[in-house]
C-alpha positions in Angstrom: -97.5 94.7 -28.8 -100.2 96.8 -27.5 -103.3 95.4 -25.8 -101.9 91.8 -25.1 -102.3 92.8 -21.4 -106.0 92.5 -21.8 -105.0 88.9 -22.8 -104.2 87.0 -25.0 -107.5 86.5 -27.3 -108.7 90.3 -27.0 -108.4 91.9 -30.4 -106.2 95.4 -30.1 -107.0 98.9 -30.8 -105.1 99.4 -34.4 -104.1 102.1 -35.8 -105.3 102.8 -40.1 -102.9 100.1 -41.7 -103.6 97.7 -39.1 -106.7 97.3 -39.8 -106.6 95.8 -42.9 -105.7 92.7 -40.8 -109.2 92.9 -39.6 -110.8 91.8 -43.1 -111.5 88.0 -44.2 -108.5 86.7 -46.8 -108.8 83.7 -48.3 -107.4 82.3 -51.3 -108.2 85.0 -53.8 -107.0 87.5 -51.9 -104.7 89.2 -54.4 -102.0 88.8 -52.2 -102.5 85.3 -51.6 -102.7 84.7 -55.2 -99.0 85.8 -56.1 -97.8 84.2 -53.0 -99.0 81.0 -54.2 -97.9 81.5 -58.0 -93.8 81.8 -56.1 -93.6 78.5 -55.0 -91.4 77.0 -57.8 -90.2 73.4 -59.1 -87.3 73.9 -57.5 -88.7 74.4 -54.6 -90.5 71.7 -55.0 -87.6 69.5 -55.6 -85.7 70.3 -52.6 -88.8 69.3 -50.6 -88.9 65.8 -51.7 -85.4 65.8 -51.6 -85.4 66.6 -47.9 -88.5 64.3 -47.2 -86.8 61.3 -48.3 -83.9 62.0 -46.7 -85.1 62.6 -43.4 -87.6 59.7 -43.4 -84.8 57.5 -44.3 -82.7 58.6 -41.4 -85.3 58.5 -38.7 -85.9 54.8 -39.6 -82.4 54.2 -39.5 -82.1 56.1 -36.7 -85.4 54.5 -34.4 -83.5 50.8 -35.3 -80.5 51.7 -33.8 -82.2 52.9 -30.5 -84.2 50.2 -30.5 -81.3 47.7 -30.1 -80.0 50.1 -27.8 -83.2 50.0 -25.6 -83.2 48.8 -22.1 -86.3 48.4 -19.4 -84.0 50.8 -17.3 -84.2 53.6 -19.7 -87.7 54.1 -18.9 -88.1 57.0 -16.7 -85.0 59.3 -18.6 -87.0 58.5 -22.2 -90.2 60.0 -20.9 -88.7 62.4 -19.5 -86.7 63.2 -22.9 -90.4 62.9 -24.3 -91.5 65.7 -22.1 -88.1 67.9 -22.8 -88.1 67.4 -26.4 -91.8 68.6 -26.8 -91.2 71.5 -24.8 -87.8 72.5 -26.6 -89.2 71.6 -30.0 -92.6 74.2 -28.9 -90.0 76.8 -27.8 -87.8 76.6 -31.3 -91.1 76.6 -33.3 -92.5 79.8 -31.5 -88.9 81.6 -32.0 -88.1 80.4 -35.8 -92.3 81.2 -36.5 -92.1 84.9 -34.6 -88.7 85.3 -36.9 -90.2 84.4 -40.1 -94.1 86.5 -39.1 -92.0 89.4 -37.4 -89.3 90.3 -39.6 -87.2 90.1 -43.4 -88.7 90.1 -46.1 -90.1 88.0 -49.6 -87.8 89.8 -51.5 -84.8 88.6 -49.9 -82.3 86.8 -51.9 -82.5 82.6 -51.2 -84.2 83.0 -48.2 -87.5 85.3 -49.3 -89.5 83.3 -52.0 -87.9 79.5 -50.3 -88.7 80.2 -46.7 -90.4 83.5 -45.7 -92.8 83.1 -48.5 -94.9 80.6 -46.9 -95.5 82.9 -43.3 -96.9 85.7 -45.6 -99.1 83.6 -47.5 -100.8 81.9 -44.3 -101.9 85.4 -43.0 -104.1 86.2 -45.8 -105.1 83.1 -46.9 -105.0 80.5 -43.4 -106.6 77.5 -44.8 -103.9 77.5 -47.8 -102.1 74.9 -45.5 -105.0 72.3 -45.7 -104.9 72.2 -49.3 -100.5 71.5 -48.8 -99.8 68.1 -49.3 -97.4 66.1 -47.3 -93.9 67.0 -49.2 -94.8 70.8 -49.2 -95.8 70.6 -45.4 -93.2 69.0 -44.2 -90.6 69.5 -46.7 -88.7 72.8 -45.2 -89.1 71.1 -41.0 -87.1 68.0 -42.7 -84.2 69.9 -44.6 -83.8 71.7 -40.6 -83.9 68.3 -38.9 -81.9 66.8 -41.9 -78.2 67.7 -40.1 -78.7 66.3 -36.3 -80.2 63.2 -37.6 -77.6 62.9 -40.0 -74.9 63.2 -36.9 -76.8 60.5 -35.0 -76.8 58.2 -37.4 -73.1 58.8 -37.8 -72.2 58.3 -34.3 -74.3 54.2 -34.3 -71.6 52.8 -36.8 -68.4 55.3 -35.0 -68.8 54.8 -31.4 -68.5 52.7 -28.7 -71.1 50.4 -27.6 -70.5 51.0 -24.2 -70.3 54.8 -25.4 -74.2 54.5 -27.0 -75.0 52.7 -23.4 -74.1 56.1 -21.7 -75.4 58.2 -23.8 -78.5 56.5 -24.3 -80.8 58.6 -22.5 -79.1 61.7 -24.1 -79.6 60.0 -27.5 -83.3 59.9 -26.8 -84.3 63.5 -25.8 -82.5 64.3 -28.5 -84.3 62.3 -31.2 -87.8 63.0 -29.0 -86.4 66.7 -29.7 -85.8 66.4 -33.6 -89.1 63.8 -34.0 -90.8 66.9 -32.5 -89.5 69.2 -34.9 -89.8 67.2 -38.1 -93.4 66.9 -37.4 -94.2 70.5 -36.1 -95.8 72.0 -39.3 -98.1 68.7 -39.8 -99.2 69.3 -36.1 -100.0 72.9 -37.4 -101.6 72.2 -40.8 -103.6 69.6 -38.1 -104.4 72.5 -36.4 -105.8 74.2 -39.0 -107.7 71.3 -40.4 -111.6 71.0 -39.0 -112.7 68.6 -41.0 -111.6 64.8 -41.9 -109.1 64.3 -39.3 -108.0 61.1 -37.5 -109.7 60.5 -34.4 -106.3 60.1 -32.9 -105.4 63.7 -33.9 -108.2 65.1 -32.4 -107.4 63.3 -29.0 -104.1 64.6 -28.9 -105.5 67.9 -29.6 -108.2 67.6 -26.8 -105.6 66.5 -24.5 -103.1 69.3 -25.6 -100.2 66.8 -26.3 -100.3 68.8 -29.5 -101.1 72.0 -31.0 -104.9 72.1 -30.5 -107.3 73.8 -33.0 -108.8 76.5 -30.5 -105.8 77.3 -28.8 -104.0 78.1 -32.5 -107.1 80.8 -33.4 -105.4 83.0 -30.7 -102.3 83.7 -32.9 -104.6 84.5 -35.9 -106.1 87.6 -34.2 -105.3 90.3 -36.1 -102.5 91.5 -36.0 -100.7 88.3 -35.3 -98.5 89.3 -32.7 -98.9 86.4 -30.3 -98.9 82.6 -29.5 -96.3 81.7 -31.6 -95.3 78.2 -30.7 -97.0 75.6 -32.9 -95.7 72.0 -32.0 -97.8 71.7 -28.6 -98.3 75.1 -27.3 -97.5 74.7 -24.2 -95.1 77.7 -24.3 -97.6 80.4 -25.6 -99.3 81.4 -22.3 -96.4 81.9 -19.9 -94.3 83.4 -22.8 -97.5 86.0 -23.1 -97.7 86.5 -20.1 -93.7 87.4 -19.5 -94.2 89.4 -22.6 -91.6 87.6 -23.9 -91.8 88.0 -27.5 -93.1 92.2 -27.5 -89.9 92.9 -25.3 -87.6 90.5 -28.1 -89.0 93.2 -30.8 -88.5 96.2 -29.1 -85.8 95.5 -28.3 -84.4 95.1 -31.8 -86.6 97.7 -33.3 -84.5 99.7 -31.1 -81.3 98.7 -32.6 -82.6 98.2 -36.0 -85.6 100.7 -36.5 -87.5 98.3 -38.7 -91.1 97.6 -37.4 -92.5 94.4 -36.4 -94.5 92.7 -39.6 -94.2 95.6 -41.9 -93.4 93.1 -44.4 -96.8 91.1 -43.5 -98.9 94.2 -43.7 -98.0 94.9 -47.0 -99.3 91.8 -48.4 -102.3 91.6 -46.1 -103.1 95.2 -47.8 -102.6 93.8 -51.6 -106.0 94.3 -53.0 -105.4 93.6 -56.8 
């Protein structure tokens, strides 16, 4: 990741290929264009699918806790407030630099469902404004889908007293899983500049999530930093450890394959 020690928002010296990155895509970029024509009905389907799922279970799940909720629980739900956002940035900066960094559209399953998406948002950024609510949010719930299913299967199989002790537990992880359900909305927010709740924009201004000046860093060409998306809290002291170059040298090393190789070959579609 050459250059990020002249920080963070200073565009790199790049090499020939690189700097196609350096052009303006938008949405009829050619790449963009086929990206787009790959999302499918049946991808479509599994998104509502997973939305109404997940939605379901979170109410269920916010009920029970609820009940559960005592004046005393105070302090360790804030702080599970606190831990859960910063967990939830962490897992959305690893699971983003995955998806940007490596593999491929062409991958079986996994290409066109899930890497798909990453690819498109390079070349064509505000494509996630014009993403309604199911395709926003449909792949976050299908992840979140399993741990809210096991919390709502330990309310009607445990204990009461059991649910007492746990309690706090149960709350940082539900802050954790809230926080990662809603992670790509806080992005699409993030790339949204016009229409938004004033409510968003305070908790963008106040950095309790991603805000939109902070996420222009990572869209520096060639996208090789600030990858955490939910609140960003994570994206300066992981760039400053130079946490994520040393992750992808170190498996370039083992591997040989090249950070973003993938991207760049979509970035440089020009018909």
């Amino acid at each position: 990741m050459e250059g990020a020690e002249d920080g963070p928002g200073q565009q790199p010296e790049l090499d020939e290929d690189e700097a196609a990155y350096c052009r303006r895509w938008g949405a009829q970029h050619a790449g963009a264009r086929e990206l787009a024509a790959l999302y499918s009905p049946g991808k479509r389907f599994q998104e509502w699918c997973c939305v109404v799922l997940c939605f379901s279970l979170i109410a269920h799940n916010v009920v029970h806790l609820l009940l559960l909720a005592r004046w005393e629980h105070t302090p360790f739900i804030m702080l599970g407030v606190v831990a859960g956002a910063l967990i939830a940035d962490f897992l959305s900066g690893l699971v983003h630099w995955g998806a940007d960094t490596w593999g491929s559209v062409e991958l079986p399953i996994v290409g066109k469902a899930f890497i798909r998406p990453f690819r498109e948002h390079h070349i064509d950024p505000t494509a996630i404004t014009r993403h309604d609510f199911i395709e926003t949010n449909g792949d976050n719930c299908l992840v979140t889908l399993l741990p809210l299913l096991n919390m709502a299967y330990q309310f009607h199989t445990q204990s009461p007293e059991a649910l007492e002790q746990l309690y706090p537990w149960k709350c940082f992880v539900f802050c954790l899983i809230i926080f990662g359900t809603f992670t790509n909305q806080i992005h699409k927010w993030s790339h949204t500049y016009f229409g938004l709740p004033r409510w968003v924009i305070l908790l963008q201004d106040w950095h309790v999530i991603l805000p939109r000046k902070h996420h222009r860093i990572h869209h520096v060409s060639p996208h090789e930093t600030y990858f955490c998306i939910t609140t960003g809290w994570l994206n300066y002291p992981l760039e400053k450890m130079g946490f994520w170059r040393r992750l992808e040298d170190l498996i370039q090393g083992l591997t040989g394959e090249k950070p973003r190789a993938d991207d760049m070959k979509w970035a440089q579609k020009i018909k």
